[in-house]
N, CA, C and O atoms as a printed pandas DataFrame, in Angstrom:
     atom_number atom_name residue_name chain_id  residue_number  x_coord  y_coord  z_coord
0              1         N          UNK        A               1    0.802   -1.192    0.000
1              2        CA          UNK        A               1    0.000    0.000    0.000
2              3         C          UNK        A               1    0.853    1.267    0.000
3              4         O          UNK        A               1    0.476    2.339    0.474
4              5         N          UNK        A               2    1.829    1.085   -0.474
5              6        CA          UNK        A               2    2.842    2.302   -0.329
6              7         C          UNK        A               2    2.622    3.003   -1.316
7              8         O          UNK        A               2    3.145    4.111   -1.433
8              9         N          UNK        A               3    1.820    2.502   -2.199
9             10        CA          UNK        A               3    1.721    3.899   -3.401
10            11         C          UNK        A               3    0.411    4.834   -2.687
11            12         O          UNK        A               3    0.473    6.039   -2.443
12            13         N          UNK        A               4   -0.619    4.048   -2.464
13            14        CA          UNK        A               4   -1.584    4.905   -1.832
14            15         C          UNK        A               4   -1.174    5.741   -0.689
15            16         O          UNK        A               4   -1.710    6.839   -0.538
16            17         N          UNK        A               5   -0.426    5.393   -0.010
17            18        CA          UNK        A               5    0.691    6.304    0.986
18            19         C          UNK        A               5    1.059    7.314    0.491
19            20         O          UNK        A               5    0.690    8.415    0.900
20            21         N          UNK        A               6    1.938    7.126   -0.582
21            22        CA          UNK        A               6    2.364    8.549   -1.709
22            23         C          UNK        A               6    1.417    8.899   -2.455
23            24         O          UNK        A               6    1.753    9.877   -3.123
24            25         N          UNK        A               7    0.239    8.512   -2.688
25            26        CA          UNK        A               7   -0.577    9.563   -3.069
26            27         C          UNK        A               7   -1.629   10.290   -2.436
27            28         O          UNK        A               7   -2.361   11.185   -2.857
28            29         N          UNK        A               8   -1.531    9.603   -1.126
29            30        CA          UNK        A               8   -2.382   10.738   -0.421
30            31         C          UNK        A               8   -1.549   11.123    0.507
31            32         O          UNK        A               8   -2.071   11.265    1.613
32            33         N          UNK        A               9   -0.032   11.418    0.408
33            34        CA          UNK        A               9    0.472   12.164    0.496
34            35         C          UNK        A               9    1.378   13.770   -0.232
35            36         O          UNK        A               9    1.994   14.772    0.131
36            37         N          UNK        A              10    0.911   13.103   -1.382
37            38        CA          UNK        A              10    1.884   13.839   -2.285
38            39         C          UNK        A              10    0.461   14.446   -3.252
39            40         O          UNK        A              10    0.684   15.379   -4.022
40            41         N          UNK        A              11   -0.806   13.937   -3.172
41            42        CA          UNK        A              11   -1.822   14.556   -4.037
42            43         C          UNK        A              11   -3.282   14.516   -3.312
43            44         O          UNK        A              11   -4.299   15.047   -3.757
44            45         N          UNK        A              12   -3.164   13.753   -2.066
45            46        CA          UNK        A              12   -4.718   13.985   -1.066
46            47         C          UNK        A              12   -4.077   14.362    0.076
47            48         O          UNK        A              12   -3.044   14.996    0.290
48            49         N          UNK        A              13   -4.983   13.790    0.837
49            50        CA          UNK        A              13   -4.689   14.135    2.266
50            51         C          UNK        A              13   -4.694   12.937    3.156
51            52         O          UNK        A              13   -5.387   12.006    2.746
52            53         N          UNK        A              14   -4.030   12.753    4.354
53            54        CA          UNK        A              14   -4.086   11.042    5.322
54            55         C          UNK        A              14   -4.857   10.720    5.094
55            56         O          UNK        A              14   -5.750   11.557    4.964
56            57         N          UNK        A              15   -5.213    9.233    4.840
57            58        CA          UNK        A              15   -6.362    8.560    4.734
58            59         C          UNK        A              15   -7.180    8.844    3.935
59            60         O          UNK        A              15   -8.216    8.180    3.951
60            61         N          UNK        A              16   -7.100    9.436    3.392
61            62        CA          UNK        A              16   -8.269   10.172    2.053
62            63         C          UNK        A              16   -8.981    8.827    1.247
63            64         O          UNK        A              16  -10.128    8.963    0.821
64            65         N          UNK        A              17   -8.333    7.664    1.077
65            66        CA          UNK        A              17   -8.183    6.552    0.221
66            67         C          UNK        A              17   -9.094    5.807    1.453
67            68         O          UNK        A              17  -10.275    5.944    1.131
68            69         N          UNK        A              18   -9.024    5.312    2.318
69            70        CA          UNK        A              18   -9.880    4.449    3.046
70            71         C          UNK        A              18  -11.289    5.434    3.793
71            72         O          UNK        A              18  -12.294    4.864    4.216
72            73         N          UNK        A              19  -11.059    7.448    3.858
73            74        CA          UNK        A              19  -12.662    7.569    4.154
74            75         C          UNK        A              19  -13.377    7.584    2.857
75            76         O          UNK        A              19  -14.588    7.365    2.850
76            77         N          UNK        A              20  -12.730    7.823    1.754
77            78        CA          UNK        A              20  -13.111    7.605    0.630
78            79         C          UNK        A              20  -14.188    6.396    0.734
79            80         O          UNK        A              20  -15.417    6.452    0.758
80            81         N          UNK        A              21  -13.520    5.548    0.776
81            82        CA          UNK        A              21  -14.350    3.857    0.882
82            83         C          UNK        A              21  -15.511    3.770    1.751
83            84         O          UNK        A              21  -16.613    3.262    1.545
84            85         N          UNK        A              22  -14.961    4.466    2.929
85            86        CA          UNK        A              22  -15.837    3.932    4.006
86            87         C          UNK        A              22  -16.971    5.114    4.207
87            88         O          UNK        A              22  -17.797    5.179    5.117
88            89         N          UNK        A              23  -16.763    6.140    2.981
89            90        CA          UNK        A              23  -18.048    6.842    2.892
90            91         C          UNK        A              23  -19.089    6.468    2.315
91            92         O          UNK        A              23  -20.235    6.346    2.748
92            93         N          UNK        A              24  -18.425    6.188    0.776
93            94        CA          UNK        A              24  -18.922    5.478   -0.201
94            95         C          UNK        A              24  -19.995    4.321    0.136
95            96         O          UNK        A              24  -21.205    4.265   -0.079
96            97         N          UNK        A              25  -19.179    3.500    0.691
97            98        CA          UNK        A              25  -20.153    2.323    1.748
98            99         C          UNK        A              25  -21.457    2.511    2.382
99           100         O          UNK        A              25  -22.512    1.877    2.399
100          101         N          UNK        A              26  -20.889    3.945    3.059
101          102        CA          UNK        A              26  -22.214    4.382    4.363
102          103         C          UNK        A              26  -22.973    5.052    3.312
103          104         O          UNK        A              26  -24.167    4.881    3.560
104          105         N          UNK        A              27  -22.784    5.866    2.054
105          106        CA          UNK        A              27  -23.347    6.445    1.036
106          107         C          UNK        A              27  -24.275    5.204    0.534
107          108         O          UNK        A              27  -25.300    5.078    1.203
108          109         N          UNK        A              28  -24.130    4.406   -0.364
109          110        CA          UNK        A              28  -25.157    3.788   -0.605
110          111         C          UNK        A              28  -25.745    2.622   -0.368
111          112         O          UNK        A              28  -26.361    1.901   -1.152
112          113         N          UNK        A              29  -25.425    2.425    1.217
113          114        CA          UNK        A              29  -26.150    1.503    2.247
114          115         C          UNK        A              29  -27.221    2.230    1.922
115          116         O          UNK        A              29  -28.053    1.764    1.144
116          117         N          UNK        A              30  -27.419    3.972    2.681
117          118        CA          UNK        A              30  -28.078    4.516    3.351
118          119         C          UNK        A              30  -29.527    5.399    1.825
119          120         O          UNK        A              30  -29.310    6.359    1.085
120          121         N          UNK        A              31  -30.512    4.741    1.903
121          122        CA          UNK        A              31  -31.520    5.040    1.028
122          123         C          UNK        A              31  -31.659    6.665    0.569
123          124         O          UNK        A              31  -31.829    7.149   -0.550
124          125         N          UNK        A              32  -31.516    7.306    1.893
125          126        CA          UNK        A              32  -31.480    8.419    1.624
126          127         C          UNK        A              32  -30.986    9.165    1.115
127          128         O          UNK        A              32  -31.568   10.014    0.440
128          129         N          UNK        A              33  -29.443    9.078    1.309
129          130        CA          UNK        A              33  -28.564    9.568    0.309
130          131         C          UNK        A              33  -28.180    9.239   -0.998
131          132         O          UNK        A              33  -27.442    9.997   -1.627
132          133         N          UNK        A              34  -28.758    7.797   -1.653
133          134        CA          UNK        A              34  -29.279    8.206   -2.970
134          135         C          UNK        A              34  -29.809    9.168   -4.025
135          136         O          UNK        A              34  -29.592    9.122   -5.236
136          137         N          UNK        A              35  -30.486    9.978   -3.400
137          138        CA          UNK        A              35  -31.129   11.347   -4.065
138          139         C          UNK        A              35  -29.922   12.155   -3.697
139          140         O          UNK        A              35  -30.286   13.227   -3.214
140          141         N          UNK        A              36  -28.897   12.061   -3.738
141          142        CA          UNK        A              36  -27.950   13.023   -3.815
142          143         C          UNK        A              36  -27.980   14.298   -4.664
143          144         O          UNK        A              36  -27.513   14.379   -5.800
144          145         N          UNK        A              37  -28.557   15.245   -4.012
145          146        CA          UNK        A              37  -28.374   16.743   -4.672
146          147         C          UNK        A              37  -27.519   17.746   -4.684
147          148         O          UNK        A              37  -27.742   18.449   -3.699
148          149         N          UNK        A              38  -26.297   18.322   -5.577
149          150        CA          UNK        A              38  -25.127   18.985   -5.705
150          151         C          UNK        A              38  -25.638   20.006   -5.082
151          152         O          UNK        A              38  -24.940   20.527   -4.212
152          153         N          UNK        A              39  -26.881   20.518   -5.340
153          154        CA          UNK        A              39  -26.937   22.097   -4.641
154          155         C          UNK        A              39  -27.412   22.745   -2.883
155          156         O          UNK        A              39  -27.757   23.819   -2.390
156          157         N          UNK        A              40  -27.132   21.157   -2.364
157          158        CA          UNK        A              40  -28.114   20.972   -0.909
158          159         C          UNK        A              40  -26.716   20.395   -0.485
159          160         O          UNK        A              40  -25.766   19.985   -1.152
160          161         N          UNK        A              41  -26.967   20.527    1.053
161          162        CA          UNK        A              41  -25.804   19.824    1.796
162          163         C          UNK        A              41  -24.443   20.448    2.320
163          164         O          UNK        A              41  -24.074   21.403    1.636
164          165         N          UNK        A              42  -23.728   20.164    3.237
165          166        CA          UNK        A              42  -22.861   20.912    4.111
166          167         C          UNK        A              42  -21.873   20.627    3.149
167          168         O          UNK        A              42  -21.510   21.675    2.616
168          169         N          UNK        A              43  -21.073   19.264    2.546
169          170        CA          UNK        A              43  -20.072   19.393    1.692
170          171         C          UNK        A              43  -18.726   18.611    2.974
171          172         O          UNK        A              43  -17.534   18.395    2.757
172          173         N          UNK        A              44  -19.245   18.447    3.798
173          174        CA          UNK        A              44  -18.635   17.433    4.913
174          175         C          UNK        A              44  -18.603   16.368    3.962
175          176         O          UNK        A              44  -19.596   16.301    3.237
176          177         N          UNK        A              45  -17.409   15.239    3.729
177          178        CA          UNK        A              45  -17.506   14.524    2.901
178          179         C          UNK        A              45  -18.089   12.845    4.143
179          180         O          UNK        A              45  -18.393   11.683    3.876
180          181         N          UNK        A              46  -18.009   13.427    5.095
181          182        CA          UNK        A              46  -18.843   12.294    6.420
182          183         C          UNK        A              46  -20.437   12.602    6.340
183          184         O          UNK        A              46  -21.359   11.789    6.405
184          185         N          UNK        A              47  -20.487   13.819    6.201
185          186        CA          UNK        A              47  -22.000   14.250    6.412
186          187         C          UNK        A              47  -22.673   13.891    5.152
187          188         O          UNK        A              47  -23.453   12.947    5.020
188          189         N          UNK        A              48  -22.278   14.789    4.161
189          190        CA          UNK        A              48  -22.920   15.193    3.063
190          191         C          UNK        A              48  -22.092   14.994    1.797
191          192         O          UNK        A              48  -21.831   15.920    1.030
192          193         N          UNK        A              49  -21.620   13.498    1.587
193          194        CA          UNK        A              49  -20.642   13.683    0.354
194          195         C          UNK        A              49  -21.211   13.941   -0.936
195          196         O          UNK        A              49  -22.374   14.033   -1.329
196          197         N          UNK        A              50  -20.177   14.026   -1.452
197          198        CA          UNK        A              50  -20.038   14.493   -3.292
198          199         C          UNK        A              50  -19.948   13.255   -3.799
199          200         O          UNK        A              50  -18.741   13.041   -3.915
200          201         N          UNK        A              51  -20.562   12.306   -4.170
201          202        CA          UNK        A              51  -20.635   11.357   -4.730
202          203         C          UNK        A              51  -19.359   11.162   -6.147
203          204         O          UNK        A              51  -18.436   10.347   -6.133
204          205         N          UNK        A              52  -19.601   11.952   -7.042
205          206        CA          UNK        A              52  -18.476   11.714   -8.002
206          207         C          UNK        A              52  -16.843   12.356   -7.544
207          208         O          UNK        A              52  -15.858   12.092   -8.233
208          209         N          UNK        A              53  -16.764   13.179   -6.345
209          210        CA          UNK        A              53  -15.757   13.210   -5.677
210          211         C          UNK        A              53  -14.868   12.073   -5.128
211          212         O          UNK        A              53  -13.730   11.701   -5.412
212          213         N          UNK        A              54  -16.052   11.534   -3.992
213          214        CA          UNK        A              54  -15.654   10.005   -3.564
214          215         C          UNK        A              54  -15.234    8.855   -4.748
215          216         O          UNK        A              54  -14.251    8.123   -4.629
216          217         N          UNK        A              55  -16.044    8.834   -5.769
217          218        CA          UNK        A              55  -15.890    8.417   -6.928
218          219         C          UNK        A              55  -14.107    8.464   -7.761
219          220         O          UNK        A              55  -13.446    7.448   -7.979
220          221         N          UNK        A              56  -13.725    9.675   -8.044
221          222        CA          UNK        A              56  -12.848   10.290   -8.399
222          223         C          UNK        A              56  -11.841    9.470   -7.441
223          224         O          UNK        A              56  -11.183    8.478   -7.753
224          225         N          UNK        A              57  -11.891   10.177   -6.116
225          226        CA          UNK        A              57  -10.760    9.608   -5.370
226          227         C          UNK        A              57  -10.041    7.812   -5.043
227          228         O          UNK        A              57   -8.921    7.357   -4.813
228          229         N          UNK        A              58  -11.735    7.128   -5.226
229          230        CA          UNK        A              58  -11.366    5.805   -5.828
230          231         C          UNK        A              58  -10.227    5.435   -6.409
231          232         O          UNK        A              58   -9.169    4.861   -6.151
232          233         N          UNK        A              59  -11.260    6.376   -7.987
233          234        CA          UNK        A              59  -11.046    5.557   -9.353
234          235         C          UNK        A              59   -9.057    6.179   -9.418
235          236         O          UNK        A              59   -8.331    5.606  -10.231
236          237         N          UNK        A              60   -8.437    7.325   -8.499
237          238        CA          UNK        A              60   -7.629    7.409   -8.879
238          239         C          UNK        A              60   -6.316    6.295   -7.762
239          240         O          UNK        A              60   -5.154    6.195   -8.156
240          241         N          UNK        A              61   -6.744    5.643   -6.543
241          242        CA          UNK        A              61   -6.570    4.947   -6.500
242          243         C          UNK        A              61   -5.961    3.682   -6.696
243          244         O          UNK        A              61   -4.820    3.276   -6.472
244          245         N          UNK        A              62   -7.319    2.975   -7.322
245          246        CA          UNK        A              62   -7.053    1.806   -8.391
246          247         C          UNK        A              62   -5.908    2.274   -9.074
247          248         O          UNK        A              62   -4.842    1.721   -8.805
248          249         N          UNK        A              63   -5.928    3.520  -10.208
249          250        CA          UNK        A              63   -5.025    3.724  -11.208
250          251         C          UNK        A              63   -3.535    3.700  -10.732
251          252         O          UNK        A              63   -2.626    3.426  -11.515
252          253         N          UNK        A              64   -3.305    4.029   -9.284
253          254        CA          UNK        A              64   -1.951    4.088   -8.778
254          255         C          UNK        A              64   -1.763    2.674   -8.281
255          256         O          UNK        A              64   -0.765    2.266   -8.875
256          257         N          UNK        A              65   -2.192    1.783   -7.539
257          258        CA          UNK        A              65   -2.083    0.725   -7.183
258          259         C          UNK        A              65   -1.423   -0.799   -8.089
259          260         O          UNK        A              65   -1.906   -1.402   -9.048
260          261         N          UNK        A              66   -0.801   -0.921   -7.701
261          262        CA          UNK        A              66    0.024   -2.587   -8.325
262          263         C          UNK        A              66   -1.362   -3.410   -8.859
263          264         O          UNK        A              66   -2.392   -3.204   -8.218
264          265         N          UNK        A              67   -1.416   -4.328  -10.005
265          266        CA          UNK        A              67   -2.131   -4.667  -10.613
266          267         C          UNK        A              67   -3.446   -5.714   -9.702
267          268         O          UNK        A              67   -4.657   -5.924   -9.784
268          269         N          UNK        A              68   -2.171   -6.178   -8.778
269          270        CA          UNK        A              68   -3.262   -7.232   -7.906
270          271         C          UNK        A              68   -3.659   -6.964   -6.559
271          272         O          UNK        A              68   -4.252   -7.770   -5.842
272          273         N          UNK        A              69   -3.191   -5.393   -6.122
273          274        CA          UNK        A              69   -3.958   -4.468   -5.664
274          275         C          UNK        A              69   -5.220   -3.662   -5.664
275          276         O          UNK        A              69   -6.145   -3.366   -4.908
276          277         N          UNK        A              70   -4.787   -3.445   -6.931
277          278        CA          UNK        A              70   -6.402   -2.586   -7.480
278          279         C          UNK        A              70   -7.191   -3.416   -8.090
279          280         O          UNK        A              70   -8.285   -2.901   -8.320
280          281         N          UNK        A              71   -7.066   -4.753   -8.537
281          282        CA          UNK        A              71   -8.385   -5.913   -8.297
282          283         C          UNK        A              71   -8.750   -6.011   -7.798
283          284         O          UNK        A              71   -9.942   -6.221   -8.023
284          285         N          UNK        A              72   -8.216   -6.006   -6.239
285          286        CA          UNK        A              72   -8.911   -5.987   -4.804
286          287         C          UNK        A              72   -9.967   -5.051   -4.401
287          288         O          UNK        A              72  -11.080   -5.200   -3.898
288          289         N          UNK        A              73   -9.117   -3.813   -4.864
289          290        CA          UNK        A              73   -9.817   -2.699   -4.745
290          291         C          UNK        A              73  -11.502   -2.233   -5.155
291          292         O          UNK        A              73  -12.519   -1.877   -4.560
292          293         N          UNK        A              74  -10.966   -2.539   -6.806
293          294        CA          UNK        A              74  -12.239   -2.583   -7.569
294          295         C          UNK        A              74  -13.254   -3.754   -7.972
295          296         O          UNK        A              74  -14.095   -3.719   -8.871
296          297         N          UNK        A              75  -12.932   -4.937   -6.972
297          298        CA          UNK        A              75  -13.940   -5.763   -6.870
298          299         C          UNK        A              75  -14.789   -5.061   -5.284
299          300         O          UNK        A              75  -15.992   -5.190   -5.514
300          301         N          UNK        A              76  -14.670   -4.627   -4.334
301          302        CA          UNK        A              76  -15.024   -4.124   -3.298
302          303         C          UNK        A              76  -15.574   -2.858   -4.033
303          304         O          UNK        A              76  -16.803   -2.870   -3.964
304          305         N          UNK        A              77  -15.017   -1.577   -4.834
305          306        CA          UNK        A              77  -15.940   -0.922   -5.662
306          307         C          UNK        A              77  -17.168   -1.231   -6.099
307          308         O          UNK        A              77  -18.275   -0.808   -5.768
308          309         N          UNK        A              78  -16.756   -2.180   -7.041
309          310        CA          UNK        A              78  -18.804   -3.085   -8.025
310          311         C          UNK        A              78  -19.278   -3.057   -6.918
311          312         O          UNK        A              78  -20.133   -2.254   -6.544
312          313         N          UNK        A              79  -18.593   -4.260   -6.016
313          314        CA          UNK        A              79  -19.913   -4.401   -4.679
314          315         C          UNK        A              79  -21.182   -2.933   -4.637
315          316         O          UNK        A              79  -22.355   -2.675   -4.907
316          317         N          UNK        A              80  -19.901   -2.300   -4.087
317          318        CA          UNK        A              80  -20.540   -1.056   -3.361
318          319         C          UNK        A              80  -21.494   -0.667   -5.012
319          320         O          UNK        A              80  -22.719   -0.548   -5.022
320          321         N          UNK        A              81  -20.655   -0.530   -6.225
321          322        CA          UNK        A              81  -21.443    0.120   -7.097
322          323         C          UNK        A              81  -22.614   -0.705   -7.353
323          324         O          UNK        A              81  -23.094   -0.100   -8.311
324          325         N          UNK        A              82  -23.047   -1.253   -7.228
325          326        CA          UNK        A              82  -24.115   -2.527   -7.278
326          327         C          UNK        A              82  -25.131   -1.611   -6.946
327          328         O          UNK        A              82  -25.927   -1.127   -7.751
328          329         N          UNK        A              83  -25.058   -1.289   -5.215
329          330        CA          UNK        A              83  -26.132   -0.795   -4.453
330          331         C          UNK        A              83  -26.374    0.259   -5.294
331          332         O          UNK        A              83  -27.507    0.425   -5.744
332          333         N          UNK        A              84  -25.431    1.027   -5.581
333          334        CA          UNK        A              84  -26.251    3.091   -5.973
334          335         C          UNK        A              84  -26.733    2.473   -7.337
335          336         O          UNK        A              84  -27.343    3.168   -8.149
């Protein structure tokens, strides 16, 4: 995981890569936040995320990650993308 290390060090912020996930998750468990509206909401990415933000920060992720890393990754993605 040392590339995701250097990139959310060198282009996010700590952990950016796992609340990423674990928003995403609580994002479309939760029914409600399906109707996700850009023009409503605090912009807390715990409270009120940006869906193609969280998205973004994924997908860039995967792209940095060793090949049988980001399989891992983006089979746990579908999951989640399944639900939204």
């Amino acid at each position: 995981m040392r590339a995701i290390a250097y990139l959310e060090r060198t282009r996010l912020w700590s952990h950016a890569v796992t609340d990423a996930l674990r928003t995403w998750s609580w994002f479309v468990d939760d029914p409600w936040h399906r109707l996700w509206d850009p023009t409503s909401g605090c912009g807390v990415m715990e409270c009120c995320p940006n869906p193609p933000e969280l998205r973004w920060i994924l997908d860039v992720a995967v792209a940095v990650l060793p090949p049988k890393d980001a399989r891992t990754l983006r089979k746990q993605i579908a999951v989640l993308d399944e639900q939204w």
